[in-house]
Steps between C-alpha positions, in 0.01 A plus 500: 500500500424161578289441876524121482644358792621164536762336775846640368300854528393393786814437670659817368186743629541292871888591495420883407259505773752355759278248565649284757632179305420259826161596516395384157570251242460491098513177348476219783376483848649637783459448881382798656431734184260600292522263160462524157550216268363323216393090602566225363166491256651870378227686727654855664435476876524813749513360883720539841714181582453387834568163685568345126156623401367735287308725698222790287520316216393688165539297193482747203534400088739739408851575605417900449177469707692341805797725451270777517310322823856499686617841483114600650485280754872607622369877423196469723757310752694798542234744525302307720751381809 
């Protein structure tokens, strides 16, 4: 069994979870949600789109490691509100 992650898991693991699809965004930026997408010099960035910026920005090198960033960061969201 293969653990790799990567943004088609991604989405699939965020629909199983009934993660509320207005409150993120995979792939592009979003107003009001927290992001993940990969730039336009092929880095992955994790961040929350706010005001057209890009608000706790984390720029990873690896789809997997910001796939992986994402799904904590919405964890720890939930169990910390």
């Amino acid at each position: 069994m293969s653990y790799f992650i990567n943004i088609d898991k991604l989405t699939t693991r965020l629909a199983r979870a009934h993660v509320d699809p207005r409150l993120v965004s995979v792939g592009s930026y979003a107003e009001g949600c927290y992001c993940i997408a990969q730039n336009e010099n092929g880095v992955w960035e994790t961040f929350i789109g706010e005001r057209s910026e890009k608000f706790e920005l984390k720029v990873w090198n690896s789809e997997e490691d910001a796939c992986v960033a994402f799904l904590g960061y919405l964890a720890w969201t939930e169990w910390h509100d």
